[in-house]
PDB file of N, CA, C and O in Angstrom:
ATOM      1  N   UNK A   1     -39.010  -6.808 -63.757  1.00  0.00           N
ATOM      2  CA  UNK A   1     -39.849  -6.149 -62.783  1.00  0.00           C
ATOM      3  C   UNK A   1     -41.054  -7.057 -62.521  1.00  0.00           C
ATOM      4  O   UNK A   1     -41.481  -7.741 -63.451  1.00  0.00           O
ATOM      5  N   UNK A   2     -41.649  -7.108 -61.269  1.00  0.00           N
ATOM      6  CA  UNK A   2     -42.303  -7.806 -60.994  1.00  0.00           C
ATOM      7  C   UNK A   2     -43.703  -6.879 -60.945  1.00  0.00           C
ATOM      8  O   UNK A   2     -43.728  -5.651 -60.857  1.00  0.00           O
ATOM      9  N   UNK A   3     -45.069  -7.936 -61.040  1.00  0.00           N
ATOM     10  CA  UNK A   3     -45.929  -6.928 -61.429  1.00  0.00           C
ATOM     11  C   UNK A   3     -46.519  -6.700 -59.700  1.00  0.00           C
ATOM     12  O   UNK A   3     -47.263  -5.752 -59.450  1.00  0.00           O
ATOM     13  N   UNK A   4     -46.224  -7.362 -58.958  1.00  0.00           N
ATOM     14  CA  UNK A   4     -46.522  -6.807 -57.532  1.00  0.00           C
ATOM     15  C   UNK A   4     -45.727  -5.376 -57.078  1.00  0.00           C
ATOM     16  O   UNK A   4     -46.191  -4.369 -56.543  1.00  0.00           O
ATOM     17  N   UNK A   5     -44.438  -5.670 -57.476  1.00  0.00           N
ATOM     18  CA  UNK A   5     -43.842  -4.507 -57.459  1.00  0.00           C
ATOM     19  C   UNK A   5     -44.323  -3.270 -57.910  1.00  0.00           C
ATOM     20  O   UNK A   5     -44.499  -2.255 -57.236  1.00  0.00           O
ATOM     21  N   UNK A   6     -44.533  -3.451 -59.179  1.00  0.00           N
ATOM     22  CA  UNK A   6     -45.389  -2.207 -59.963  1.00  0.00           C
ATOM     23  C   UNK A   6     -45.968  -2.514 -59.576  1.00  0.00           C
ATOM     24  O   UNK A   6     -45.362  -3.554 -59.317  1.00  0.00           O
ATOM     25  N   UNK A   7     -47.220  -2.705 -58.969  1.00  0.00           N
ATOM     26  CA  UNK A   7     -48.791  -2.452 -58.390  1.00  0.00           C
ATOM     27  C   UNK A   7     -48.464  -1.446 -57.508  1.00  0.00           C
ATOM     28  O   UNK A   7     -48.809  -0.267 -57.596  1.00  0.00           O
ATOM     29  N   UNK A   8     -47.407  -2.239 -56.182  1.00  0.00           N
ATOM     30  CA  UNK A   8     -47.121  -1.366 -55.406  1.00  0.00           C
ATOM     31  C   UNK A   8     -46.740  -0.175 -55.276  1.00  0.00           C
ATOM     32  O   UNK A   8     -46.924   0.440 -54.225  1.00  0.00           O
ATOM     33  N   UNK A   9     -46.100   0.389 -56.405  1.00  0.00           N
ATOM     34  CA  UNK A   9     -45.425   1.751 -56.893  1.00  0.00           C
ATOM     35  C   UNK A   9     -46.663   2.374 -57.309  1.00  0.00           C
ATOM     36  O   UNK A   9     -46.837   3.536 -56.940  1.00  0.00           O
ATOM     37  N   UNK A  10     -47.586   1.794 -58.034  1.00  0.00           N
ATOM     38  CA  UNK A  10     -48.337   2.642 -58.970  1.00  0.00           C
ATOM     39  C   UNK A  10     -49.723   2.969 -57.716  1.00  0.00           C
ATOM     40  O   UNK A  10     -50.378   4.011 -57.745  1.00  0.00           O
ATOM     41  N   UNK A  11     -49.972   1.762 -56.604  1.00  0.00           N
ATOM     42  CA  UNK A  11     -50.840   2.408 -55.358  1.00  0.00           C
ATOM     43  C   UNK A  11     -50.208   3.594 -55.053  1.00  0.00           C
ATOM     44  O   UNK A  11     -50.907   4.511 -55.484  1.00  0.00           O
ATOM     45  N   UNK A  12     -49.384   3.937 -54.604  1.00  0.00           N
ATOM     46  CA  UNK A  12     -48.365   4.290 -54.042  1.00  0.00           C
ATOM     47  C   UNK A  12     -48.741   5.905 -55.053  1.00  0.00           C
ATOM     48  O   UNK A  12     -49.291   6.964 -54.754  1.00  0.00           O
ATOM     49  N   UNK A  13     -48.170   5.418 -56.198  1.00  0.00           N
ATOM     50  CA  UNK A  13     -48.720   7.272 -56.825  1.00  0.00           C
ATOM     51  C   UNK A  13     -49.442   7.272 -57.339  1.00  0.00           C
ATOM     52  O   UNK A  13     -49.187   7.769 -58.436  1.00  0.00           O
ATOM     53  N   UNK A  14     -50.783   6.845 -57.199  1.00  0.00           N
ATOM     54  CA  UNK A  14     -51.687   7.100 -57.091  1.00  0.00           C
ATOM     55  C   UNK A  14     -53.064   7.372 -56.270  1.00  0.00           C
ATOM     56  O   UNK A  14     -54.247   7.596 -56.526  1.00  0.00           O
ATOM     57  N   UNK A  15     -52.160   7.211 -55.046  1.00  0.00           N
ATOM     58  CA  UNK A  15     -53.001   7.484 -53.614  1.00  0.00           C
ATOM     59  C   UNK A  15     -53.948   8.652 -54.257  1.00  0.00           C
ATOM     60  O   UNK A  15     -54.948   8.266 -54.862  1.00  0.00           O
ATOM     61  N   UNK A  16     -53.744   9.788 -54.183  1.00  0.00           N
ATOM     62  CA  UNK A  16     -54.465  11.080 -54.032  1.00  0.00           C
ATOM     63  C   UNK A  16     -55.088  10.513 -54.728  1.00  0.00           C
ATOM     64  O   UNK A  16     -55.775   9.765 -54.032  1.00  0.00           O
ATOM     65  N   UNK A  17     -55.346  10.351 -55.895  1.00  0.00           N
ATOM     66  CA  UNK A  17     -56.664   9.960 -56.902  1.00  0.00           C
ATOM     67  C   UNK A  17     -57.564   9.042 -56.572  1.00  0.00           C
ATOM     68  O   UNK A  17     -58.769   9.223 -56.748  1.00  0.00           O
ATOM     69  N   UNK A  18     -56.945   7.716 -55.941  1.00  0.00           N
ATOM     70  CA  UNK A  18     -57.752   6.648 -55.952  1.00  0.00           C
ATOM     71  C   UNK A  18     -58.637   7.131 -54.656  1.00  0.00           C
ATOM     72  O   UNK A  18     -59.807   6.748 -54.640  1.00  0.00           O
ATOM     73  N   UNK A  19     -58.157   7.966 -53.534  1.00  0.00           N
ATOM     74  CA  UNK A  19     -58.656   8.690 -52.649  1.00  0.00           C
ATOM     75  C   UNK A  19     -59.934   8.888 -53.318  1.00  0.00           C
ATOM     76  O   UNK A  19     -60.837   8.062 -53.450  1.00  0.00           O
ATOM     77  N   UNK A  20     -59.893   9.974 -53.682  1.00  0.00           N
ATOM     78  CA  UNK A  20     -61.070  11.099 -54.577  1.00  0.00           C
ATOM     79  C   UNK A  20     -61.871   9.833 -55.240  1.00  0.00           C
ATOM     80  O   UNK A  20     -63.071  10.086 -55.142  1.00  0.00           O
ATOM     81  N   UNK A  21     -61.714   8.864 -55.727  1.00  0.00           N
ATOM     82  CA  UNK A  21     -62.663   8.226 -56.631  1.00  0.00           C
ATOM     83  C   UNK A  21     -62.978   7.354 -55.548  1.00  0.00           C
ATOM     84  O   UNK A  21     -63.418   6.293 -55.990  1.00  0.00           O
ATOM     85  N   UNK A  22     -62.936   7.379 -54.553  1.00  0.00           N
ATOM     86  CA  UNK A  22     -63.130   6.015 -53.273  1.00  0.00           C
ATOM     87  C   UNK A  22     -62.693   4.536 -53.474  1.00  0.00           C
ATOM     88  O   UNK A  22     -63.297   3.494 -53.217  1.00  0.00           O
ATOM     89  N   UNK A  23     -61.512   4.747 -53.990  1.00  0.00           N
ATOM     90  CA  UNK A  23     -60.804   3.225 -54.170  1.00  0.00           C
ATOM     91  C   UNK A  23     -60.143   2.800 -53.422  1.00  0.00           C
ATOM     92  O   UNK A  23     -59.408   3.751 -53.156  1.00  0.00           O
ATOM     93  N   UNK A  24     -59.796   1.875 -52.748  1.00  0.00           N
ATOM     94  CA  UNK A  24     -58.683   0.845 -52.139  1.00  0.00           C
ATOM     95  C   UNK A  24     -57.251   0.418 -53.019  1.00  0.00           C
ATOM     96  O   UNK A  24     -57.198   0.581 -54.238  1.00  0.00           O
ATOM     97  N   UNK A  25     -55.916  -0.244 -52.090  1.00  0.00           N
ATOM     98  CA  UNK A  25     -55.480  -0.580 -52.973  1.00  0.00           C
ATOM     99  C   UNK A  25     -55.975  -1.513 -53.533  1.00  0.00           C
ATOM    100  O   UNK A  25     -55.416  -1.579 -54.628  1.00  0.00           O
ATOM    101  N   UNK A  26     -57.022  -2.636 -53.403  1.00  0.00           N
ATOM    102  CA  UNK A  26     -57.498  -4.079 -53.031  1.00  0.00           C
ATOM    103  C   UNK A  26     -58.621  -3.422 -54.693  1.00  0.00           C
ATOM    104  O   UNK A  26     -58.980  -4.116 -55.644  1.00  0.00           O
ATOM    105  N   UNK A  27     -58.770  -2.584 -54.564  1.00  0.00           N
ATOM    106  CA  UNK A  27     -59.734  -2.223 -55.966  1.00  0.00           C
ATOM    107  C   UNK A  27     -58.517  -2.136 -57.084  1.00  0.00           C
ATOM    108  O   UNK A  27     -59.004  -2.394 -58.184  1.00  0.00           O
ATOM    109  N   UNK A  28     -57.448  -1.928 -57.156  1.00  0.00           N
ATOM    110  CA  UNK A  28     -56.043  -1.662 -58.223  1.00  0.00           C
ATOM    111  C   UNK A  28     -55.829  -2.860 -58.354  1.00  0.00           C
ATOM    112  O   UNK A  28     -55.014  -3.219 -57.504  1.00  0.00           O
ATOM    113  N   UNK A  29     -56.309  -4.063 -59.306  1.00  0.00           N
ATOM    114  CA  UNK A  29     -55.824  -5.299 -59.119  1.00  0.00           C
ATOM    115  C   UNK A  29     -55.172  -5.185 -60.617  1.00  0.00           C
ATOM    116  O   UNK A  29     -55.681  -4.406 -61.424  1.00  0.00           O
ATOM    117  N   UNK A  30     -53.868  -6.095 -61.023  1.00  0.00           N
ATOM    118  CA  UNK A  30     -53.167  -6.147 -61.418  1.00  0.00           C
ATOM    119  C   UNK A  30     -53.455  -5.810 -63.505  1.00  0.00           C
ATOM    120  O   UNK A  30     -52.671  -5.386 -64.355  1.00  0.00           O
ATOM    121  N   UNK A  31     -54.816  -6.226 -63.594  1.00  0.00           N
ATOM    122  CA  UNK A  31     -55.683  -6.628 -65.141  1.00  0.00           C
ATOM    123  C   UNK A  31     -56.677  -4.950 -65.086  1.00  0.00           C
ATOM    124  O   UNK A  31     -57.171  -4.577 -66.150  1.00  0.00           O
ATOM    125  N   UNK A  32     -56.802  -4.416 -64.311  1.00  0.00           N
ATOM    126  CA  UNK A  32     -57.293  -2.825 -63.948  1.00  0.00           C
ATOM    127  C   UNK A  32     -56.831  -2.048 -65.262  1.00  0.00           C
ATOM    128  O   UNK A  32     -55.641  -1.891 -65.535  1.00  0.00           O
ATOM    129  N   UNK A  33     -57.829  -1.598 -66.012  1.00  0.00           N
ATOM    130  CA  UNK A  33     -57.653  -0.589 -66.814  1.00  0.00           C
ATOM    131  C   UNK A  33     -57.805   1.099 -65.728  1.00  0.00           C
ATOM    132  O   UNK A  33     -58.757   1.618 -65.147  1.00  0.00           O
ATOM    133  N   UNK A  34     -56.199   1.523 -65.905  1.00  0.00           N
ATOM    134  CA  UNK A  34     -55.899   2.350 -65.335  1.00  0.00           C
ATOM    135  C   UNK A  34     -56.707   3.755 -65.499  1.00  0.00           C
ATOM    136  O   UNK A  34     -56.985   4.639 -64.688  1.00  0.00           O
ATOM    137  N   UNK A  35     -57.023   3.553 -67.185  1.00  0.00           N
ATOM    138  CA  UNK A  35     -58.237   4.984 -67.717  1.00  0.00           C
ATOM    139  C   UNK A  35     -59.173   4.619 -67.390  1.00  0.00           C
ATOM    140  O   UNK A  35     -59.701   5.440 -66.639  1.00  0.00           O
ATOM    141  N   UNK A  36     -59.942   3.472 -67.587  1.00  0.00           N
ATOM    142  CA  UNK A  36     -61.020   3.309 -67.371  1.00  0.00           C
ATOM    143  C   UNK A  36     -62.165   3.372 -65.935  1.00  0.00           C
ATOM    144  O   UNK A  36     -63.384   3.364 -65.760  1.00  0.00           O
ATOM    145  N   UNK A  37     -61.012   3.431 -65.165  1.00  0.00           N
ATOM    146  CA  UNK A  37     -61.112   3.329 -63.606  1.00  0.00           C
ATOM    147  C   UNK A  37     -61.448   4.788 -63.283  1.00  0.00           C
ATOM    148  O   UNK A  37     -62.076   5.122 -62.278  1.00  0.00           O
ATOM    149  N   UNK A  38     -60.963   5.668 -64.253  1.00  0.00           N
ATOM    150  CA  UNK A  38     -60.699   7.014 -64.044  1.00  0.00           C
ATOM    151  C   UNK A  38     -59.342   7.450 -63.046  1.00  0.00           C
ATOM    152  O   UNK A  38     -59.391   8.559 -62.515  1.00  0.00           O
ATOM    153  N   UNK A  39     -58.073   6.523 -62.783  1.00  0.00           N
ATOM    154  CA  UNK A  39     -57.082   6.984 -62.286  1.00  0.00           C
ATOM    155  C   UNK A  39     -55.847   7.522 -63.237  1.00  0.00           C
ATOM    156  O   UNK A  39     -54.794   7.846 -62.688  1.00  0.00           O
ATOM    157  N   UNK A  40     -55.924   7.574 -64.049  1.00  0.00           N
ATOM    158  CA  UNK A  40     -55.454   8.597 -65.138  1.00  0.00           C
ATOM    159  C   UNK A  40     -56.082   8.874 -66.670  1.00  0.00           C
ATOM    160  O   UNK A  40     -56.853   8.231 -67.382  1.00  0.00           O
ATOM    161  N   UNK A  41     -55.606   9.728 -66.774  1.00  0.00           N
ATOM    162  CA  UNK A  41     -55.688  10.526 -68.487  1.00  0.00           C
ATOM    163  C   UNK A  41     -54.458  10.631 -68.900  1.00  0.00           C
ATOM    164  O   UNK A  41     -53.361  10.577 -68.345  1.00  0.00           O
ATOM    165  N   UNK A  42     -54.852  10.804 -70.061  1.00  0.00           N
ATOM    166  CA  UNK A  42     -53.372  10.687 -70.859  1.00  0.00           C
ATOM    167  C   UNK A  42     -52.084  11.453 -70.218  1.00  0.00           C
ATOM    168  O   UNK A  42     -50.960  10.974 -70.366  1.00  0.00           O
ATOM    169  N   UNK A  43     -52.328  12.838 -69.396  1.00  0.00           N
ATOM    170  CA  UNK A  43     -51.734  13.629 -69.205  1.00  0.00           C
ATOM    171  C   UNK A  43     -50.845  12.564 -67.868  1.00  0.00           C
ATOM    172  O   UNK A  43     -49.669  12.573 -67.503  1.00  0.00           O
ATOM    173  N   UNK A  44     -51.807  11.888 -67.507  1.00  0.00           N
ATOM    174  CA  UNK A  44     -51.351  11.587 -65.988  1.00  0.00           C
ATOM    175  C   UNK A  44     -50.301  10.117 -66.448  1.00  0.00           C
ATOM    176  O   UNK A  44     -49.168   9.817 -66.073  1.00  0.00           O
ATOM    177  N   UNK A  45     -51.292   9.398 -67.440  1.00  0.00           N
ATOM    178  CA  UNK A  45     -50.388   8.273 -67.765  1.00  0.00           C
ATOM    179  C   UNK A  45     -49.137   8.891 -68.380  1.00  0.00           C
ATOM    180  O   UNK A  45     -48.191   8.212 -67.981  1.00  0.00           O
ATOM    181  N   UNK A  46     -48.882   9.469 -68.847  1.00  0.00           N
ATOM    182  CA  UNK A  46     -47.652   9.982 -69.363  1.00  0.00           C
ATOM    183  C   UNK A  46     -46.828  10.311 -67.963  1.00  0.00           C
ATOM    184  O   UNK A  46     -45.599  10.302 -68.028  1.00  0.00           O
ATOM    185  N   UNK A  47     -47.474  10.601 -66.698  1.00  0.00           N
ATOM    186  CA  UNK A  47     -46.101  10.797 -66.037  1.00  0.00           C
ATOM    187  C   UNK A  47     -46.051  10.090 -65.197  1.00  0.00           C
ATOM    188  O   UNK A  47     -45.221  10.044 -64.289  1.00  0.00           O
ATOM    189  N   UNK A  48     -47.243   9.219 -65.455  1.00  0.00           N
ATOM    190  CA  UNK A  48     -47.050   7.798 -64.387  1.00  0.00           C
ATOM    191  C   UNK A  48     -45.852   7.273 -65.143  1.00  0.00           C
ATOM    192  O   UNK A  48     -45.038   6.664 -64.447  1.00  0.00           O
ATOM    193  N   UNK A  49     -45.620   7.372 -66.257  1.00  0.00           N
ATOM    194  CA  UNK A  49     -44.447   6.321 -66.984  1.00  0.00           C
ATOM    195  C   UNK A  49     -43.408   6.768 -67.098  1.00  0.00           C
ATOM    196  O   UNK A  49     -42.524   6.056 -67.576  1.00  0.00           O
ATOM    197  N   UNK A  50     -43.083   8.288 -66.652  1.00  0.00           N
ATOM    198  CA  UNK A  50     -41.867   8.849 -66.183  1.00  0.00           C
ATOM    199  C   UNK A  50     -41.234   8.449 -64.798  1.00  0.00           C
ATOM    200  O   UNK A  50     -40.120   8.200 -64.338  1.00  0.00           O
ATOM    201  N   UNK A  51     -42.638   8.526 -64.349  1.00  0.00           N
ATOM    202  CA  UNK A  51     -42.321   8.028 -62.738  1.00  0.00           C
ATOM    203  C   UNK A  51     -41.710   6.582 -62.148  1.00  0.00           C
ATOM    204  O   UNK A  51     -41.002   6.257 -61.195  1.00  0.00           O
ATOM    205  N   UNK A  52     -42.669   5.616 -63.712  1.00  0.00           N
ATOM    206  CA  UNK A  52     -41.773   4.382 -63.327  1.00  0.00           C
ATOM    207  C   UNK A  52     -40.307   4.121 -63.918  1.00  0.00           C
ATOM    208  O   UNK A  52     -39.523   3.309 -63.428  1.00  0.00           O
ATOM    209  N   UNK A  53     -40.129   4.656 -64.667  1.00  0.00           N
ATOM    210  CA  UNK A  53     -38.683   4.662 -65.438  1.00  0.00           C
ATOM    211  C   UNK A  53     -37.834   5.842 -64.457  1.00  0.00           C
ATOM    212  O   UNK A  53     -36.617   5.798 -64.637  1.00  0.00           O
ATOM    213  N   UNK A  54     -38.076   6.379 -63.938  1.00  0.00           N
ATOM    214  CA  UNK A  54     -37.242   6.837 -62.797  1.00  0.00           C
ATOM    215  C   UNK A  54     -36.893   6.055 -61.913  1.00  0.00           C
ATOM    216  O   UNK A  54     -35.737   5.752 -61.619  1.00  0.00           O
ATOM    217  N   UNK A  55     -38.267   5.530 -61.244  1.00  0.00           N
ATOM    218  CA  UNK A  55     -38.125   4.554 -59.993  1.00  0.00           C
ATOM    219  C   UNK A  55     -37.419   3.273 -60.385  1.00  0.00           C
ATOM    220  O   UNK A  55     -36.555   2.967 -59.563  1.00  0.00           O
ATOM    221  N   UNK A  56     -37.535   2.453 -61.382  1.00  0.00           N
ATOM    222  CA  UNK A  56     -37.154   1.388 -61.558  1.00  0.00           C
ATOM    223  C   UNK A  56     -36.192   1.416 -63.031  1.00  0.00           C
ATOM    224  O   UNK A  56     -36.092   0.468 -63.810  1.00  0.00           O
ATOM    225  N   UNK A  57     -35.438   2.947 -63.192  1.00  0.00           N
ATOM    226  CA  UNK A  57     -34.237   2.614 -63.960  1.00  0.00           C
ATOM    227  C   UNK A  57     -34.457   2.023 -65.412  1.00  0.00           C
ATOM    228  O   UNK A  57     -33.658   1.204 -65.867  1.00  0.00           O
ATOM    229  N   UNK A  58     -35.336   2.367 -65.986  1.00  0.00           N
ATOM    230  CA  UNK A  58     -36.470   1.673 -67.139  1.00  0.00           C
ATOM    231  C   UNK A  58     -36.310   2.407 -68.422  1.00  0.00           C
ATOM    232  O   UNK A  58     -36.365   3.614 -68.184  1.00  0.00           O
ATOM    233  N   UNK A  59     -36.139   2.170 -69.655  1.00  0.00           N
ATOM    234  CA  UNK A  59     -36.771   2.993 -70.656  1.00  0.00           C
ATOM    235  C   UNK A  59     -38.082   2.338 -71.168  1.00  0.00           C
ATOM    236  O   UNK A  59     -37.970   1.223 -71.676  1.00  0.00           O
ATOM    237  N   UNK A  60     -39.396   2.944 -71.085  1.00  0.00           N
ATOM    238  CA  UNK A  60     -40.342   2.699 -71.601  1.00  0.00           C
ATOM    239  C   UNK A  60     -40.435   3.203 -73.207  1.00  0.00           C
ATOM    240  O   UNK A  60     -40.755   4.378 -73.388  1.00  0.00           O
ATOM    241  N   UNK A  61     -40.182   2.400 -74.311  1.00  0.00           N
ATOM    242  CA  UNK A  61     -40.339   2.521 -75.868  1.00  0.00           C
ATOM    243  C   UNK A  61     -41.851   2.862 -76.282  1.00  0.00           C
ATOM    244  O   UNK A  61     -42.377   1.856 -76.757  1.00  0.00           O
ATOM    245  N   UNK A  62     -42.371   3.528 -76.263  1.00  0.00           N
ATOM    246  CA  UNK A  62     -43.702   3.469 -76.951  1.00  0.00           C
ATOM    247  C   UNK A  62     -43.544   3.522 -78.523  1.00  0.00           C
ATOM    248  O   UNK A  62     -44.502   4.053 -79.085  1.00  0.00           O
ATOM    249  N   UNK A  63     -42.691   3.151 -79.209  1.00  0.00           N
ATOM    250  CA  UNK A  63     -42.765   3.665 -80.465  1.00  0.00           C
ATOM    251  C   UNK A  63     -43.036   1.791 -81.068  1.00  0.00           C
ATOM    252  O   UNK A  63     -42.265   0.849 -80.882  1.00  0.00           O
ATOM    253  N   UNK A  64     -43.861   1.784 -81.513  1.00  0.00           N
ATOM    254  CA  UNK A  64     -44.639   1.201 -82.751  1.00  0.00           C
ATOM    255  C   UNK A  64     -45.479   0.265 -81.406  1.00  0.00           C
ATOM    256  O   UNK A  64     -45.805  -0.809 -81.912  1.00  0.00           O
ATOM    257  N   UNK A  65     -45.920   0.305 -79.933  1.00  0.00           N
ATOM    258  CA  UNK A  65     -46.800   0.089 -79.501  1.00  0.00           C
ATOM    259  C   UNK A  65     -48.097   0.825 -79.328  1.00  0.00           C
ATOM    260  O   UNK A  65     -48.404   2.017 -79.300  1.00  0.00           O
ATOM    261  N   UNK A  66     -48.933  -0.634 -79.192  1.00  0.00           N
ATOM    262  CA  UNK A  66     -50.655   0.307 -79.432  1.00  0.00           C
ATOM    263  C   UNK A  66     -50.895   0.541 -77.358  1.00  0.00           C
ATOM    264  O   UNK A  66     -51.057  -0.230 -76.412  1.00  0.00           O
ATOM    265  N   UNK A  67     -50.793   1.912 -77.524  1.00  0.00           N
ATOM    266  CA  UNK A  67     -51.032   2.209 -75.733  1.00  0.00           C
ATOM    267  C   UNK A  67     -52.103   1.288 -74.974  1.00  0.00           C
ATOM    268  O   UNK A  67     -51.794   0.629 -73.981  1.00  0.00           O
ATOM    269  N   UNK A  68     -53.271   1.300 -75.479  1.00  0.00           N
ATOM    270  CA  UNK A  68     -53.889   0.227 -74.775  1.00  0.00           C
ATOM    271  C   UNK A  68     -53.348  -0.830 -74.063  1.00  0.00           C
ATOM    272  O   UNK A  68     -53.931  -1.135 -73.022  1.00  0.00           O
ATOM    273  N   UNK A  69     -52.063  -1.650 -74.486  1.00  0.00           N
ATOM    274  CA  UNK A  69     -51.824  -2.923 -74.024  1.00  0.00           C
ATOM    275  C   UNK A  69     -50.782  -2.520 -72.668  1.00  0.00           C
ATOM    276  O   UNK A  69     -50.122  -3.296 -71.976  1.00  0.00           O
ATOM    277  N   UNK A  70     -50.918  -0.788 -72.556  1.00  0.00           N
ATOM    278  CA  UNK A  70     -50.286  -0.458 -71.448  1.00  0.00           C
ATOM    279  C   UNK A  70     -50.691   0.227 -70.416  1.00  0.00           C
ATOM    280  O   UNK A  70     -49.989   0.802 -69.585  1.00  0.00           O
ATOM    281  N   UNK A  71     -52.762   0.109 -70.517  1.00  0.00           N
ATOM    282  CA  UNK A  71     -53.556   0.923 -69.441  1.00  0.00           C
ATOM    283  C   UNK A  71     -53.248  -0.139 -68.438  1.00  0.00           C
ATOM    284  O   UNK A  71     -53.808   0.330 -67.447  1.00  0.00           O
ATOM    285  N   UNK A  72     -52.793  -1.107 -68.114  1.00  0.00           N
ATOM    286  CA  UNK A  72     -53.154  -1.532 -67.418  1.00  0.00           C
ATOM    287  C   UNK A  72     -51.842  -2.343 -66.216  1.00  0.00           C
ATOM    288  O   UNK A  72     -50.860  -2.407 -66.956  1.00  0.00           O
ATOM    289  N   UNK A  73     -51.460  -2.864 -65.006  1.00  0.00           N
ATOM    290  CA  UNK A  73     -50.306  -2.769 -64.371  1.00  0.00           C
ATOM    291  C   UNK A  73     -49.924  -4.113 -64.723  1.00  0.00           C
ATOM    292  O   UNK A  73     -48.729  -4.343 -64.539  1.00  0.00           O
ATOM    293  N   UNK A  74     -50.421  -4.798 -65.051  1.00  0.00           N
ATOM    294  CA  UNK A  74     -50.140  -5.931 -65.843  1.00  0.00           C
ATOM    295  C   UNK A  74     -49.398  -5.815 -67.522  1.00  0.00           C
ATOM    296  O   UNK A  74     -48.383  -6.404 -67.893  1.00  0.00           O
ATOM    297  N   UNK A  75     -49.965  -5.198 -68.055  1.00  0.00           N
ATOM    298  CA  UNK A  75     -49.632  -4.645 -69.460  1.00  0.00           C
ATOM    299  C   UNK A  75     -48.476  -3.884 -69.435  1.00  0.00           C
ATOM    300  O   UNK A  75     -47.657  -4.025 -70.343  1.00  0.00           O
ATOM    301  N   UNK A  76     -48.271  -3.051 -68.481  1.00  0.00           N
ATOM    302  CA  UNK A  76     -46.772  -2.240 -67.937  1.00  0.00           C
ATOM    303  C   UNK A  76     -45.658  -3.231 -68.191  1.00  0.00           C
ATOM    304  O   UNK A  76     -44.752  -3.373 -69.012  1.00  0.00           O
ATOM    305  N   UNK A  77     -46.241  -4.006 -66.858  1.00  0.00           N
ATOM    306  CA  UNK A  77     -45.140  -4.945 -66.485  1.00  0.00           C
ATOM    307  C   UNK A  77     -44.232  -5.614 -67.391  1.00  0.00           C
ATOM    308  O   UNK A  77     -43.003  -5.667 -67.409  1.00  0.00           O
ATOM    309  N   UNK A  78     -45.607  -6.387 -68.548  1.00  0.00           N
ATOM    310  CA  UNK A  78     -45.049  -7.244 -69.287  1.00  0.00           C
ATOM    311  C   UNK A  78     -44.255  -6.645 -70.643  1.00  0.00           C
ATOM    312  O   UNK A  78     -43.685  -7.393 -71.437  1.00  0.00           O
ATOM    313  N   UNK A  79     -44.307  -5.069 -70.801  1.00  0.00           N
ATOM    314  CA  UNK A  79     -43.639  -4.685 -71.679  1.00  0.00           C
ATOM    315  C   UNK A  79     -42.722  -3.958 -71.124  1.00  0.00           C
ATOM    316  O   UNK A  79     -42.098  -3.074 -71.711  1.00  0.00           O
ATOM    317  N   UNK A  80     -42.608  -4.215 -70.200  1.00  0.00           N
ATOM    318  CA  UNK A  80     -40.936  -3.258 -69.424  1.00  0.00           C
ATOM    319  C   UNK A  80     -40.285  -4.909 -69.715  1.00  0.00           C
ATOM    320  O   UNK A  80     -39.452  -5.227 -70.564  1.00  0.00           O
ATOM    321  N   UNK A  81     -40.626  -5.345 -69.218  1.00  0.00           N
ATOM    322  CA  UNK A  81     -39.901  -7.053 -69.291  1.00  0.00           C
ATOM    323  C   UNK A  81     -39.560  -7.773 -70.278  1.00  0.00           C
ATOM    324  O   UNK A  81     -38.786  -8.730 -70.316  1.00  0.00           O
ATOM    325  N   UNK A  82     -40.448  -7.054 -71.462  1.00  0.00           N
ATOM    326  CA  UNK A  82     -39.965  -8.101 -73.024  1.00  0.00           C
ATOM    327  C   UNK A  82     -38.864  -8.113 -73.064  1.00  0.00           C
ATOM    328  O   UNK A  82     -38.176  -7.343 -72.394  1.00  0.00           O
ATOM    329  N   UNK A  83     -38.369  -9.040 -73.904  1.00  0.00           N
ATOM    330  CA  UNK A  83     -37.357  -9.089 -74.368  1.00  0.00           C
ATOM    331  C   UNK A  83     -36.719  -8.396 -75.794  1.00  0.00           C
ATOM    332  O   UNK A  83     -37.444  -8.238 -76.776  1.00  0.00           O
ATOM    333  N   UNK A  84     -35.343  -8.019 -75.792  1.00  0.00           N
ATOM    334  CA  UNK A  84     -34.976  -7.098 -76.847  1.00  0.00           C
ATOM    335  C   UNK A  84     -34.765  -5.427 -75.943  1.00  0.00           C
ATOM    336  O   UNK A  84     -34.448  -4.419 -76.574  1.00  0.00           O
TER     337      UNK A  84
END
């Protein structure tokens, strides 16, 4: 998966929010801490990551990763992509 791709998906569902907080997509740049921005909480990241493993056919493993290295659409990317 490419991380333009996911950017694009994750503008994409996250319109309504980034709305409300007055963001652009051009403010979602790829190194963007997704909590920190205030475009999700745990509740929301949890179904942002349903949403991408739907869309892009994915199992996301969280088991023995530290979530942090996945606030962000860069950090997504590169652990949908590891290898194994």
């Amino acid at each position: 998966m490419k991380v333009d791709e996911l950017q694009g998906f994750v503008v994409a569902e996250l319109g309504p929010r980034m709305e409300r907080l007055d963001l652009t997509s051009a403010d979602v740049t790829p190194d963007l801490d997704l909590f920190s921005a205030g475009l999700v909480d745990s509740m929301g990241f949890m179904e942002l990551l349903a949403a991408i493993e739907k869309r892009f056919g994915v199992e996301i493993d969280l088991d023995g990763v530290d979530p942090e290295t996945l606030y962000s659409i860069e950090g997504l990317a590169r652990h949908v992509n590891r290898p194994g």
